[in-house]
Short mmCIF file of the C-alpha atoms (twelve columns), coordinates in Angstrom:
data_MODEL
# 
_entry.id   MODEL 
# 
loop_
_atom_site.group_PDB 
_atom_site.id 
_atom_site.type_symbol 
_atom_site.label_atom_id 
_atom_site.label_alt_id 
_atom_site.label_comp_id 
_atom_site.label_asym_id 
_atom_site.label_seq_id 
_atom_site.Cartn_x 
_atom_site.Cartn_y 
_atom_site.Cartn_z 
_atom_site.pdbx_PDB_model_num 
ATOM 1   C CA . UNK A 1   10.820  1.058  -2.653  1 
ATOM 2   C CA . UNK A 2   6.996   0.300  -2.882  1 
ATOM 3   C CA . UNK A 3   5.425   -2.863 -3.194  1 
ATOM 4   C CA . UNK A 4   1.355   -3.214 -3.067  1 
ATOM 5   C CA . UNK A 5   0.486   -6.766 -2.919  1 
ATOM 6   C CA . UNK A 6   -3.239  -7.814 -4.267  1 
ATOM 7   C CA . UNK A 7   -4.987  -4.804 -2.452  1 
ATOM 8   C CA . UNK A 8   -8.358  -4.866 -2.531  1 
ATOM 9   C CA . UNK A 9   -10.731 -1.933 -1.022  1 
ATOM 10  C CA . UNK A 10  -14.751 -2.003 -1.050  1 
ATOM 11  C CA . UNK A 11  -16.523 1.127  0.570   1 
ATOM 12  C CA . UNK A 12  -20.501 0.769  2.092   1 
ATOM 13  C CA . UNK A 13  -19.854 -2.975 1.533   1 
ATOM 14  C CA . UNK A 14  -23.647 -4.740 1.383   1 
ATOM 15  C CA . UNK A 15  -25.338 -1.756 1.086   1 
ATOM 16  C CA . UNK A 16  -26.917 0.012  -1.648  1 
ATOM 17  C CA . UNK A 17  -24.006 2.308  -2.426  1 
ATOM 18  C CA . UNK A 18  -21.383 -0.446 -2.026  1 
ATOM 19  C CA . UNK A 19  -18.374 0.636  -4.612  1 
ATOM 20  C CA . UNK A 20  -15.233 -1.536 -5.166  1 
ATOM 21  C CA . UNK A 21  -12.588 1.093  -4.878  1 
ATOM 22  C CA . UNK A 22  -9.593  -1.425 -5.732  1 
ATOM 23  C CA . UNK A 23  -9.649  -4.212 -7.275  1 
ATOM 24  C CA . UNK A 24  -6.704  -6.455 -6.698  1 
ATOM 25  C CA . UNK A 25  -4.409  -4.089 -7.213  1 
ATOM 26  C CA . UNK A 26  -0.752  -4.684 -7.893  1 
ATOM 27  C CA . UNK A 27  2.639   -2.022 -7.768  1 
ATOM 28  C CA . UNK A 28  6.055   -2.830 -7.558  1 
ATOM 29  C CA . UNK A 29  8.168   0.896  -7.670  1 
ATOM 30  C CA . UNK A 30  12.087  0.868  -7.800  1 
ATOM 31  C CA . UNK A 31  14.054  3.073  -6.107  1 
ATOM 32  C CA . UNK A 32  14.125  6.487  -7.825  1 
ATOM 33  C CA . UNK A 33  11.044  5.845  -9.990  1 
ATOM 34  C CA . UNK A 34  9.035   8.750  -11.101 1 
ATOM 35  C CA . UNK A 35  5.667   7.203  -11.781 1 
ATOM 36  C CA . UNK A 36  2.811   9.273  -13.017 1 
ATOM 37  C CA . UNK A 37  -1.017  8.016  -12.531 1 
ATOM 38  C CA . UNK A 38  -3.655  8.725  -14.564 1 
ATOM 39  C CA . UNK A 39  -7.335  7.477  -14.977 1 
ATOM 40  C CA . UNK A 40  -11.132 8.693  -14.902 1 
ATOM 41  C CA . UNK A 41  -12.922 9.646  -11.979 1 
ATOM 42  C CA . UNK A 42  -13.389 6.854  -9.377  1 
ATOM 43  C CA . UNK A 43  -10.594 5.075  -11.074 1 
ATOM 44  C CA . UNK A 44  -8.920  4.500  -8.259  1 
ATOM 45  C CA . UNK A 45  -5.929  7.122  -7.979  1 
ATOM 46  C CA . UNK A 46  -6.497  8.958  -4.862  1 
ATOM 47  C CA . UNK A 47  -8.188  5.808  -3.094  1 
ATOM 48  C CA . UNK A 48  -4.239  4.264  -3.546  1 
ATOM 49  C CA . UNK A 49  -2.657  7.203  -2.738  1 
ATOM 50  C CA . UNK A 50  -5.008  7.003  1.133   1 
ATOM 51  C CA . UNK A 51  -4.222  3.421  1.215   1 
ATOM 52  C CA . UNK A 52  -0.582  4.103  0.597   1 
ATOM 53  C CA . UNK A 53  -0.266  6.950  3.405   1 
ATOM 54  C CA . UNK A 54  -2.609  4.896  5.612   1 
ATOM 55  C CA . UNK A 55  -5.732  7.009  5.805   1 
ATOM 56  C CA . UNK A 56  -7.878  3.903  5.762   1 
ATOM 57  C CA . UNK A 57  -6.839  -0.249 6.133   1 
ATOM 58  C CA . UNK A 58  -7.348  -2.416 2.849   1 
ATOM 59  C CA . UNK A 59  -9.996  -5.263 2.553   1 
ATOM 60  C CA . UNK A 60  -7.050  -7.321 1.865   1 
ATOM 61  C CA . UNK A 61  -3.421  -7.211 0.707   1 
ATOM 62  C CA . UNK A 62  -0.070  -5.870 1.611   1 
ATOM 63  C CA . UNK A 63  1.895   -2.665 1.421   1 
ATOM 64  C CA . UNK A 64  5.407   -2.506 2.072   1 
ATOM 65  C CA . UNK A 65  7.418   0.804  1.917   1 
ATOM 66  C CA . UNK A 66  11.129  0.242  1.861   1 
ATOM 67  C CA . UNK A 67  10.725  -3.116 2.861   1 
ATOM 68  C CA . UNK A 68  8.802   -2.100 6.226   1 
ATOM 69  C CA . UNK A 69  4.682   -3.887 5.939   1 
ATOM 70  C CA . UNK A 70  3.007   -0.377 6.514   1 
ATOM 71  C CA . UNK A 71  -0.601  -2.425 6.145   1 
ATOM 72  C CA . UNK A 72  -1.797  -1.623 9.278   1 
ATOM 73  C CA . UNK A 73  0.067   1.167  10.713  1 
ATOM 74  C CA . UNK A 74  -1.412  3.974  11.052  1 
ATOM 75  C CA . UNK A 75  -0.630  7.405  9.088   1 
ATOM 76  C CA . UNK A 76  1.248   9.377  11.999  1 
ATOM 77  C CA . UNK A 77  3.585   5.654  12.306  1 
ATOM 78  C CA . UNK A 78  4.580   6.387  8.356   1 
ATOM 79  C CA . UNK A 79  5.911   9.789  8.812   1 
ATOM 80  C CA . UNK A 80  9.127   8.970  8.431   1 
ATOM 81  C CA . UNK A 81  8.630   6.772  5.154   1 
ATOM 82  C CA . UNK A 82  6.790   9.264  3.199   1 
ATOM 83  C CA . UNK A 83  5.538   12.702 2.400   1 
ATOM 84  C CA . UNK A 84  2.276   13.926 0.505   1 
ATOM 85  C CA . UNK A 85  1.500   17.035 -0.937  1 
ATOM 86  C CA . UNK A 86  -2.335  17.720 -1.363  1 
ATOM 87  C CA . UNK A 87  -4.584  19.341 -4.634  1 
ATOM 88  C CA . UNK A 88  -5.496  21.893 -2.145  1 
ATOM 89  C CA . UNK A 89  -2.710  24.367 -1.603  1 
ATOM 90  C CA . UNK A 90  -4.027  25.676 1.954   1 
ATOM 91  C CA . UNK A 91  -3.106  21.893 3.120   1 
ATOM 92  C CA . UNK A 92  -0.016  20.538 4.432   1 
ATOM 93  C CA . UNK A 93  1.495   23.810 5.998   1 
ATOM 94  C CA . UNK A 94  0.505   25.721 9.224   1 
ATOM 95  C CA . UNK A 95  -0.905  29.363 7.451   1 
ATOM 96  C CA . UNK A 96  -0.194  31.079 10.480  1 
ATOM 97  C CA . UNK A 97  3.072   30.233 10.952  1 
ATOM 98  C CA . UNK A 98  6.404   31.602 8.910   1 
ATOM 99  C CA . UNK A 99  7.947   29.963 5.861   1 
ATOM 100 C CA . UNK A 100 11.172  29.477 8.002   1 
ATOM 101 C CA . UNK A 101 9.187   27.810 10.912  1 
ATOM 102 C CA . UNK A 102 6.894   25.596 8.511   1 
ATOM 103 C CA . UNK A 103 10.492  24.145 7.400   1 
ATOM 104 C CA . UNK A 104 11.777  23.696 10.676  1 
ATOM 105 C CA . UNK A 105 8.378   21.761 11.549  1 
ATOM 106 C CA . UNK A 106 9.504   19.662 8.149   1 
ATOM 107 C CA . UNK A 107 12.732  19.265 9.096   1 
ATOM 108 C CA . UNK A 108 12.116  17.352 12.125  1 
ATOM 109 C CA . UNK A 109 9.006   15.182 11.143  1 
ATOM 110 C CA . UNK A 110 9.198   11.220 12.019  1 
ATOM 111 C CA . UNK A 111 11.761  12.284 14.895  1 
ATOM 112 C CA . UNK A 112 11.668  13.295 18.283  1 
ATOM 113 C CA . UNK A 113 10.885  16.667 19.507  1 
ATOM 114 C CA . UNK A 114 12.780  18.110 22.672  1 
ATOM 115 C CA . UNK A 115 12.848  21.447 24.102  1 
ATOM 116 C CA . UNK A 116 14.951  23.901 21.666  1 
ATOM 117 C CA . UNK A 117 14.802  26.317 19.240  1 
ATOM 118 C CA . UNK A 118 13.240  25.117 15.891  1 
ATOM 119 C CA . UNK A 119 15.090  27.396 13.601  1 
ATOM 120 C CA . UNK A 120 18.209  28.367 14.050  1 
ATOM 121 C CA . UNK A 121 20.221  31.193 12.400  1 
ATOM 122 C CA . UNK A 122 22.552  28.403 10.483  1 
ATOM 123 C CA . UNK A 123 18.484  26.649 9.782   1 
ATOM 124 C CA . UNK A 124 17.363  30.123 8.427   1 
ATOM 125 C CA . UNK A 125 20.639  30.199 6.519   1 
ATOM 126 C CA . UNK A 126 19.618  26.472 5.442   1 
ATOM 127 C CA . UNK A 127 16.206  27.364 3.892   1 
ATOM 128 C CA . UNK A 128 17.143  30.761 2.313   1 
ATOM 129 C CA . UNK A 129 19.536  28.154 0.445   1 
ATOM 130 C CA . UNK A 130 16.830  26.047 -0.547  1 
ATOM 131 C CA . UNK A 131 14.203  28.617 -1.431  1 
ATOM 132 C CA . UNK A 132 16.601  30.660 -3.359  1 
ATOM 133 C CA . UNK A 133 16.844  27.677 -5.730  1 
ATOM 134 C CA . UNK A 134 13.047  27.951 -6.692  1 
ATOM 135 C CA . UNK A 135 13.500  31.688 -8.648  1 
ATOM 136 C CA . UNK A 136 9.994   32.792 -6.824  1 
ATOM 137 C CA . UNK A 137 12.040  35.158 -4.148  1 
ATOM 138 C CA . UNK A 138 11.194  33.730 -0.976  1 
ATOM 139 C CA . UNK A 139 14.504  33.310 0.460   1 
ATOM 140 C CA . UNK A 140 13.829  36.963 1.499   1 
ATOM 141 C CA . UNK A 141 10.684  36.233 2.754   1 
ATOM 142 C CA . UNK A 142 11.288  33.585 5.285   1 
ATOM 143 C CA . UNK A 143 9.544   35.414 8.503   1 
ATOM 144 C CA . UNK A 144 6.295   35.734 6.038   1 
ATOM 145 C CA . UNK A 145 3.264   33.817 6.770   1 
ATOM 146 C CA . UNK A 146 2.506   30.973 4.551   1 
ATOM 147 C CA . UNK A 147 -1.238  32.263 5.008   1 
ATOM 148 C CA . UNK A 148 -0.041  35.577 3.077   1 
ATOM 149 C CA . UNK A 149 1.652   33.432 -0.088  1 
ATOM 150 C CA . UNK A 150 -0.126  32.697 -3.614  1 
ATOM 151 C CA . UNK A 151 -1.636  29.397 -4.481  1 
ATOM 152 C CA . UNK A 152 1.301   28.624 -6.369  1 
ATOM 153 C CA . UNK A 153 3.903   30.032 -3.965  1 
ATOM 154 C CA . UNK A 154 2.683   27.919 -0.913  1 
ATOM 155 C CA . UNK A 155 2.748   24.823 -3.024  1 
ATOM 156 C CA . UNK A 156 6.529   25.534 -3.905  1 
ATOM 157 C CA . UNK A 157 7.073   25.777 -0.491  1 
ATOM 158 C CA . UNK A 158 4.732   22.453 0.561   1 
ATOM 159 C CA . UNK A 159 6.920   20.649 -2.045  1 
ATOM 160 C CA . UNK A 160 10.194  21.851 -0.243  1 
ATOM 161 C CA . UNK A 161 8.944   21.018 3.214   1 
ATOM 162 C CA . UNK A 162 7.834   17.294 1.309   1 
ATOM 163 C CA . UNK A 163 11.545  16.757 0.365   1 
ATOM 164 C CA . UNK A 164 13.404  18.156 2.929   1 
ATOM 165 C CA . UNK A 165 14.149  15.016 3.970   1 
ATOM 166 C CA . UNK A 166 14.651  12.943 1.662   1 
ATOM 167 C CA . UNK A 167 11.297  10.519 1.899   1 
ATOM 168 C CA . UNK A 168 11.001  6.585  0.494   1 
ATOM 169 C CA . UNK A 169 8.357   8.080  -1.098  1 
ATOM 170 C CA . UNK A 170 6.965   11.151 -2.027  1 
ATOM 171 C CA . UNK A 171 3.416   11.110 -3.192  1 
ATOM 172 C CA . UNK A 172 1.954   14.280 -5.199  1 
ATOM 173 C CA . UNK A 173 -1.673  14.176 -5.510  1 
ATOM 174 C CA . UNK A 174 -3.308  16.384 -8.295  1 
ATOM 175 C CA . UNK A 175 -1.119  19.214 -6.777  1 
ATOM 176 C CA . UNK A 176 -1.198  21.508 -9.589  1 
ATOM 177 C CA . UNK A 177 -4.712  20.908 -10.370 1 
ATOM 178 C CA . UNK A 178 -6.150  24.218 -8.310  1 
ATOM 179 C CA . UNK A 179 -3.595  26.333 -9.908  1 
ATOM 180 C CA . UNK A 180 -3.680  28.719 -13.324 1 
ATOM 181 C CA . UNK A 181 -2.405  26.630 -16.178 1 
ATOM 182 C CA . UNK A 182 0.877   28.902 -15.681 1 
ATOM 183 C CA . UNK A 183 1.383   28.903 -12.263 1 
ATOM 184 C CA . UNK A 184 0.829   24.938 -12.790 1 
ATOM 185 C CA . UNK A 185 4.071   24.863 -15.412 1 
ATOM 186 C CA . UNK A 186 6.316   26.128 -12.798 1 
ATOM 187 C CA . UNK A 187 5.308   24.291 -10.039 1 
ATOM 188 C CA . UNK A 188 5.787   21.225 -11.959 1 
ATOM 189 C CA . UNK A 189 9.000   22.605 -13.310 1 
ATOM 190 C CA . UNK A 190 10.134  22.599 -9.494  1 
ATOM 191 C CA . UNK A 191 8.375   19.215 -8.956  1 
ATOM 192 C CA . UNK A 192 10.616  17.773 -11.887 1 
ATOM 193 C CA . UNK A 193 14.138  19.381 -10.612 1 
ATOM 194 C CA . UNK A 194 13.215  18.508 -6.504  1 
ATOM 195 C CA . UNK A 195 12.970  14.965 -7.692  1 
ATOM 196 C CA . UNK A 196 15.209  14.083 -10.174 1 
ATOM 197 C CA . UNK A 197 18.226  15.942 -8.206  1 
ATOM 198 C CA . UNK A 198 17.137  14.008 -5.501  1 
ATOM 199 C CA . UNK A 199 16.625  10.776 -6.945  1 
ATOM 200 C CA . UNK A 200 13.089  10.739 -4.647  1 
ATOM 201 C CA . UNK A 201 10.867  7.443  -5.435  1 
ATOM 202 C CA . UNK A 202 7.565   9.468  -6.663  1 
ATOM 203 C CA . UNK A 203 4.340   9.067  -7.624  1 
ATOM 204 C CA . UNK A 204 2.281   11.751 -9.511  1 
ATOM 205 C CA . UNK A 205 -1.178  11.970 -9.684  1 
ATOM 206 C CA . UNK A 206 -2.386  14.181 -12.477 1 
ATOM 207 C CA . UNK A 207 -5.616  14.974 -14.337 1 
ATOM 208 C CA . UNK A 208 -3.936  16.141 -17.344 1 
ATOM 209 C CA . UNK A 209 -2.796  13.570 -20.424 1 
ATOM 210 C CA . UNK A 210 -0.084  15.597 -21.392 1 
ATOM 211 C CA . UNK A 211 1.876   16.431 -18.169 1 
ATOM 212 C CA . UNK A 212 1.501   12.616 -17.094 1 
ATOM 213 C CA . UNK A 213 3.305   12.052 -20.382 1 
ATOM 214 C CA . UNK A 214 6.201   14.988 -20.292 1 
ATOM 215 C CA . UNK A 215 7.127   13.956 -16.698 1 
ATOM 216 C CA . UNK A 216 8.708   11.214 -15.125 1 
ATOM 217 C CA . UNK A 217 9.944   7.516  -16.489 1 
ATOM 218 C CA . UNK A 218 6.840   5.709  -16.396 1 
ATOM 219 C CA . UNK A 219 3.157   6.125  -16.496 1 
ATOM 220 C CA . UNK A 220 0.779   3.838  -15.222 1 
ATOM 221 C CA . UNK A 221 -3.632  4.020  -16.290 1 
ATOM 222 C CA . UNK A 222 -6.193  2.755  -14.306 1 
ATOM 223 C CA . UNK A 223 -9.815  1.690  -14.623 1 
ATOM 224 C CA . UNK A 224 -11.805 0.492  -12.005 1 
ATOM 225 C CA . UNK A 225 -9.354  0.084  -8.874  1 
ATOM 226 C CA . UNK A 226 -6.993  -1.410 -10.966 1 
ATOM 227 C CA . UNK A 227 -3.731  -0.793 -12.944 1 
ATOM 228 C CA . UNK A 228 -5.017  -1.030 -17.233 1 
ATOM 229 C CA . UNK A 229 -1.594  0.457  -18.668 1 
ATOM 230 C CA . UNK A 230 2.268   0.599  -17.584 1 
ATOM 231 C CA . UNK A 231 4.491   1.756  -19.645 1 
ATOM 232 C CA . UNK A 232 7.853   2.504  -19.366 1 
ATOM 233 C CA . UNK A 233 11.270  3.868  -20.558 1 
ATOM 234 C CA . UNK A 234 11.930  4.439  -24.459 1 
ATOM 235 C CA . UNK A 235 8.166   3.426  -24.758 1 
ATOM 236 C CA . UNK A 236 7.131   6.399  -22.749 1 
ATOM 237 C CA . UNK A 237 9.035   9.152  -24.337 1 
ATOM 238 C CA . UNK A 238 8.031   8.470  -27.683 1 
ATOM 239 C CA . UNK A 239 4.130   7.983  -26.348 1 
ATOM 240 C CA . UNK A 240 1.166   10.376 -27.439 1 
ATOM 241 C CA . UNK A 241 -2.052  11.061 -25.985 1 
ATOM 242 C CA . UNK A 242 -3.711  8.788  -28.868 1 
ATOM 243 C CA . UNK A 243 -1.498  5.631  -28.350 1 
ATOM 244 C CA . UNK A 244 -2.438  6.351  -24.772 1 
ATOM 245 C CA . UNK A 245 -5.944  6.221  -25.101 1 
ATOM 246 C CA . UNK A 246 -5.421  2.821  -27.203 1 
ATOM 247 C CA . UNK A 247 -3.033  1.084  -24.856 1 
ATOM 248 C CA . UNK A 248 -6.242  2.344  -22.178 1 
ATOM 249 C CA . UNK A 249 -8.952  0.954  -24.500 1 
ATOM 250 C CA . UNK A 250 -7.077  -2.880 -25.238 1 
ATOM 251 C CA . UNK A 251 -5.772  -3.088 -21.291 1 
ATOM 252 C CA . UNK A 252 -9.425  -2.088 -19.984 1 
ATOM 253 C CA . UNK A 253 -11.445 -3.478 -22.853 1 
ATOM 254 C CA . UNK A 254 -13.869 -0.076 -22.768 1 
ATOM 255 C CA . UNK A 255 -13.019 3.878  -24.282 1 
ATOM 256 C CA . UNK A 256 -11.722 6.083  -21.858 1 
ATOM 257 C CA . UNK A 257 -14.680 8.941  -20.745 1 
ATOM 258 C CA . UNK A 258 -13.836 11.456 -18.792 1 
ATOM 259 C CA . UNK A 259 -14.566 15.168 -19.763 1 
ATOM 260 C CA . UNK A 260 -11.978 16.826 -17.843 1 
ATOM 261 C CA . UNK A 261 -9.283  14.507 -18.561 1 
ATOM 262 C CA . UNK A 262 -10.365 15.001 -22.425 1 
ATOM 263 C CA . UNK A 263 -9.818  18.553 -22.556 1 
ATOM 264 C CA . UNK A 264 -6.004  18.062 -21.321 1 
ATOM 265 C CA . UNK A 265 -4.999  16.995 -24.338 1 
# 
């Protein structure tokens, strides 16, 4: 479902603050993999995530989503390949719009638009359907603003709108990360049930040692624009945070550092 090719990515080449972002990189993803990413900070996480949804063009190598060489189309041509839900819970929905008329924006992205209603009473009926199945009582608050919702709630709903339609790939990046360790729990507890019922091809981007662990099938470590650990399957259930950080130390040949990474476990 995802297949990055030898990507390479070097910001403020021949200057004094040149930094190698990616370094050869290399991902193969199969269909229905929930991947989680870890690493330290400028490890390289969210600079694949942007090369992924095609906020900036590689140096060199090849993406391919579904098969389709995304490389050098731009983000708006990707639309209908894949969704992203931000760290920052005021992206990714219109605040001064309702919940019911955010989804119907979702519900149509990477088609074409013509001159109709957007929501629909069997559409309302739809989304009260959908919301009802998060337990956080907006399916009676679909003509609310998404402005007026918590941190928390508008990142349940972002996370609906993301999977509405059932993208190649659904890319989560640090999304719990501005919310109360609490608030954080559920939304990941939704993240966990809107994917595996699903079967969505994910990847997870996540500060925290423990959750990267707990969720998913695999887990993949970087260092340095590339990919240090992968592990998989029985491997990864029965992993802990301190075989973790010795997988990282023997695939990147250096301790892992990073303060707020640390104080997840």
């Amino acid at each position: 479902m995802l297949e990055i090719k030898n990507l390479y990515k070097t910001f403020n080449p021949n200057t004094v603050n040149e930094k190698r972002a990616l370094s050869d990189l290399n991902l193969h993803l199969a269909p229905g993999d929930f991947v989680t990413v870890i690493g330290g900070n400028g490890a390289g996480k969210s600079t694949m995530l942007n090369a992924i949804s095609g906020v900036w063009k590689p140096d060199y190598g090849t993406i391919r989503i579904n098969g389709v060489d995304v490389t050098n189309l731009p983000a708006f041509k990707r639309a209908s390949l894949l969704c992203r839900v931000f760290q920052d819970p005021m992206k990714g929905t219109a605040p001064d719009m309702e919940i019911a008329e955010n989804l119907a924006i979702a519900a149509r992205r990477g088609t074409r638009r013509s001159l109709k209603w957007g929501c629909t009473r069997a559409n309302r009926e739809e989304y009260r359907a959908l919301l009802a199945q998060l337990d956080l009582g907006l399916e009676d608050r679909l003509s609310t603003k998404v402005g007026l919702l918590s941190g928390g709630q508008r990142q349940a709903v972002t996370l609906v709108m993301a999977t509405l339609k059932n993208p190649k790939l659904l890319l989560l990046d640090e999304h719990t990360a501005a919310l109360d360790p609490k608030t954080a729990a559920k939304v990941l507890q939704i993240t966990n049930k809107l994917v595996t019922e699903n079967a969505l091809t994910t990847m997870m981007v996540t500060h925290n040692m423990h959750d990267a662990i707990a969720y998913g099938n695999r887990l993949i470590m970087m260092s340095e624009g590339r990919i240090v650990v992968d592990v998989s399957g029985e491997e990864k259930k029965s992993l802990t945070i301190d075989q973790l950080l010795k997988l990282f130390e023997a695939g990147s040949g250096s301790a892992f550092v990073d303060d707020k990474e640390m104080l997840s476990r």
